[in-house]
C-alpha positions in Angstrom: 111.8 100.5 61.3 108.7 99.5 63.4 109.1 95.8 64.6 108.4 92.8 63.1 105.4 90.6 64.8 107.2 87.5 66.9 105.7 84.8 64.9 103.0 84.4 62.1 99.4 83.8 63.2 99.4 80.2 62.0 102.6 79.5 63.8 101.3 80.9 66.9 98.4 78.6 66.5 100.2 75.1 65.8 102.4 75.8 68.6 99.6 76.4 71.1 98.0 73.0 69.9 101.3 71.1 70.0 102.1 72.4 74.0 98.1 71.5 74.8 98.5 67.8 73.6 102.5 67.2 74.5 101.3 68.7 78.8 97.7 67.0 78.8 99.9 63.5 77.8 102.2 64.4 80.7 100.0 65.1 83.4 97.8 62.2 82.1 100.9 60.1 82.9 101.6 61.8 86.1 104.6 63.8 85.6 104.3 67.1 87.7 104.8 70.7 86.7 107.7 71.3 87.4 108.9 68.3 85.5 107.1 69.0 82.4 108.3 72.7 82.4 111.6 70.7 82.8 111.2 68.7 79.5 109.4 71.0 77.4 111.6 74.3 78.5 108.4 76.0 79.9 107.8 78.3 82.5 105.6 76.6 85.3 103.6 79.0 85.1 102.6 78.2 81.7 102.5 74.9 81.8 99.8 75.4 84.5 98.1 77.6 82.2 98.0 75.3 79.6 96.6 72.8 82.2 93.7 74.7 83.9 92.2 76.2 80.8 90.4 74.7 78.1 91.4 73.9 74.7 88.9 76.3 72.8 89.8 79.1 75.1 93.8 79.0 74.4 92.7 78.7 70.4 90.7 81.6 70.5 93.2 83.4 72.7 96.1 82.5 70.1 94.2 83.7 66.9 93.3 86.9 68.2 97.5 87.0 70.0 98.2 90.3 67.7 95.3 91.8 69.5 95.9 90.5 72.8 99.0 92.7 72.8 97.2 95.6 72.4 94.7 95.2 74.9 96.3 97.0 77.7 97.0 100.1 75.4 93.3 101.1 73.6 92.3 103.3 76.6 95.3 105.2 76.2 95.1 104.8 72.4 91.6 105.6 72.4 92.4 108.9 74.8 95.2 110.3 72.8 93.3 109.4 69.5 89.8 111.9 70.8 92.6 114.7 71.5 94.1 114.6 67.8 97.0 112.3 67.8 95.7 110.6 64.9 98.7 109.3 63.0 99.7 105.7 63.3 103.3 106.2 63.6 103.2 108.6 66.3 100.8 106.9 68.3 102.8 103.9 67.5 106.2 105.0 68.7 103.9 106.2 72.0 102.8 102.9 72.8 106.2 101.3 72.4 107.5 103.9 75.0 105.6 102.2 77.3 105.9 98.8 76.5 104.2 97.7 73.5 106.1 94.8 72.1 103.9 94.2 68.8 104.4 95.0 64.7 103.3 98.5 63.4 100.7 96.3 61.3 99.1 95.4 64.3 98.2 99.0 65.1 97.5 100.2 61.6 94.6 98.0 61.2 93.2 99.1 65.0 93.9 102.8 63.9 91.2 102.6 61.2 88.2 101.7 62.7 89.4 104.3 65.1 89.1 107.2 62.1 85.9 105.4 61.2 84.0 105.8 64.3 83.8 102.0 64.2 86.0 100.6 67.4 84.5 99.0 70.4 85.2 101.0 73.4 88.3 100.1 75.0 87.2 97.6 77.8 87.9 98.1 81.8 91.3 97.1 82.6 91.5 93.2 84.2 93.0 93.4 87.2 96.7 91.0 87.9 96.2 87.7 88.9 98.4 89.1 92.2 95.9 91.5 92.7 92.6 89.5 92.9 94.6 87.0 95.7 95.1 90.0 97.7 91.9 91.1 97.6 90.7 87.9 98.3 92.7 86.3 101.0 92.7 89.8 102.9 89.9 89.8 105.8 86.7 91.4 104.5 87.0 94.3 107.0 90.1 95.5 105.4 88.8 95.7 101.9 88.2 99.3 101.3 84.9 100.0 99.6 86.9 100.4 96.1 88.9 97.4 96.2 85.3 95.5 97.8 83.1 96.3 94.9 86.0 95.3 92.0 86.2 92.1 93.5 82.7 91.8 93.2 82.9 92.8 89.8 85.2 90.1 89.5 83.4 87.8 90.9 80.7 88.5 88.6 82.4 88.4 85.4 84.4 84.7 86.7 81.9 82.6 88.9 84.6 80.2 89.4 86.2 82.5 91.6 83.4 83.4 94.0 83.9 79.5 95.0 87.6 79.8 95.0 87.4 83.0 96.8 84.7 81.2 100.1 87.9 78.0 100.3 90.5 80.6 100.2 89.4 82.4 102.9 88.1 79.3 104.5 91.7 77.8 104.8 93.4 81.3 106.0 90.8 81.1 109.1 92.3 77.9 109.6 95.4 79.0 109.7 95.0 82.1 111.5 92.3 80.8 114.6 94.5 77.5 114.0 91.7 75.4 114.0 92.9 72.1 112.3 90.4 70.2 114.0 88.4 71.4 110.7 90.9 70.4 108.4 89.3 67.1 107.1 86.0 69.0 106.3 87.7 72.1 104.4 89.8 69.2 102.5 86.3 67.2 101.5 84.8 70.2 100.5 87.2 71.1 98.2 87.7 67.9 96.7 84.3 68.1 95.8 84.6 71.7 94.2 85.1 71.4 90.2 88.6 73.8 90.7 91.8 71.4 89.5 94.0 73.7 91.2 92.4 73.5 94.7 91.9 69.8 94.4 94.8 69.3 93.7 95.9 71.6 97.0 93.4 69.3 99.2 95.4 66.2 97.4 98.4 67.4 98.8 97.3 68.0 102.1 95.1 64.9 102.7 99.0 63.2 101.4 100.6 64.4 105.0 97.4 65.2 106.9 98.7 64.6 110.3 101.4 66.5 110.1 99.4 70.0 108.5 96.6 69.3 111.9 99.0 69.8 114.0 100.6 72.8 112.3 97.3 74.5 112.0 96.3 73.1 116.2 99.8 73.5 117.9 101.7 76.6 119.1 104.6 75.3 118.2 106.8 76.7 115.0 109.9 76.7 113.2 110.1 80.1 112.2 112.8 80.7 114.7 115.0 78.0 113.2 114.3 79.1 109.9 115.3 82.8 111.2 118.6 82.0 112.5 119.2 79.4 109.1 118.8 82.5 107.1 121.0 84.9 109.3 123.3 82.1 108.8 123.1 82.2 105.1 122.8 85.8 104.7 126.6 86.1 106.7 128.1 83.2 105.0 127.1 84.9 101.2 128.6 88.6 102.5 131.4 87.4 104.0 132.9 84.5 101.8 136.1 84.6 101.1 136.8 88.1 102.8 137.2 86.9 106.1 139.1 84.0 108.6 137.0 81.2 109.7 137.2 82.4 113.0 135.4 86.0 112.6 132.9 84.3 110.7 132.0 81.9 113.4 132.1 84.9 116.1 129.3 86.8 114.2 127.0 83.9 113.9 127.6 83.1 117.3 127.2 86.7 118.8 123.0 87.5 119.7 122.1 89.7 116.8 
């Protein structure tokens, strides 16, 4: 029996305005994200999804949810459909072999337009969120040509990111040529950028600014504390309960 769709348009719908309206009163009142997730059993992620974007575009995005689903799968749809795989529930069962987690309905009504000549041509796949950060915070010179031009299609498509892109890269040359010295001016600018996210990242920096100058100026670093605390950790988990106090404390105390 081919699936049954999650939950009914209209459902779908109320519950995306409810979430928008119970996290913009939260984060009005200052409650962080992780906190709201907290309350309203979300995922932080989402909750900062429901924060960043706009009302009209988590609507539209929640009417048109039982074609969402399908968005990854019309180039392959669209392939096996030109070769003469033309029947719904064969292409159906296809799809769900590789993932497709929505109602038969939802690709009966794409298959006709298919047989009429009438679907828009599947669209480019979006590249992950993961993806577009590691293209961005990479250094320029180790972008191959492919991976350069789709982030300039990217950037294209999403203006917002060309901004978020120049801080981003800004910071890691802080970071890397520690230069903290240029902290304050990297923090101004984007404070005055209109990206919640990354003001909110300046926020948090101007909040212990001393401290992240001399982290991005001084040679100094923890990482070798933090290297043994995790050898520690590591030994303790593998060991626990298999072994004498005494062996345990000879490992962590032998040079590895």
């Amino acid at each position: 029996m081919p699936a049954q769709e999650a939950l009914p348009p209209t459902l779908i719908v109320d519950r995306v305005v409810w979430r928008h309206e119970e996290i913009d009163r939260m984060v009005d009142v200052g409650y962080p994200l992780s906190e709201i997730a907290r309350r309203l059993g979300l995922d932080r992620k989402t909750v900062r999804r429901y924060r960043d974007t706009s009302f009209d575009v988590l609507l539209a995005s929640a009417r048109d949810r039982r074609n969402v689903l399908l968005d990854r799968f019309k180039p392959y749809r669209q392939a096996e459909f030109a070769v003469g795989i033309t029947v719904a529930t064969e292409l159906y069962q296809q799809i769900r072999e590789r993932g497709f987690r929505g109602g038969y309905s939802t690709l009966s009504r794409y298959v006709g337009p298919l047989r009429d000549g009438a679907a828009v041509p599947a669209p480019a796949p979006i590249p992950a969120p993961r993806t577009i950060t590691g293209w961005i915070m990479r250094p320029r010179e180790n972008l191959p040509p492919r991976e350069t031009h789709a982030l300039e299609q990217v950037r294209l498509a999403c203006p917002d990111i060309t901004n978020t892109r120049n801080l981003a890269r800004a910071f890691a040359g802080l970071v890397r040529h520690r230069r903290g010295h240029l902290l304050g001016e990297w923090i101004r600018q984007a404070e005055g950028r209109d990206l919640r996210s990354i003001r909110s990242f300046a926020g948090f920096l101007r909040q212990d600014i001393d401290a992240v100058t001399a982290g991005l100026t001084l040679s100094y670093s923890s990482g070798v504390v933090e290297g043994h605390d995790c050898r520690i950790k590591l030994l303790k988990r593998s060991m626990h309960g298999l072994v004498s106090f005494t062996l345990l404390r000879a490992r962590i105390l032998t040079p590895p």
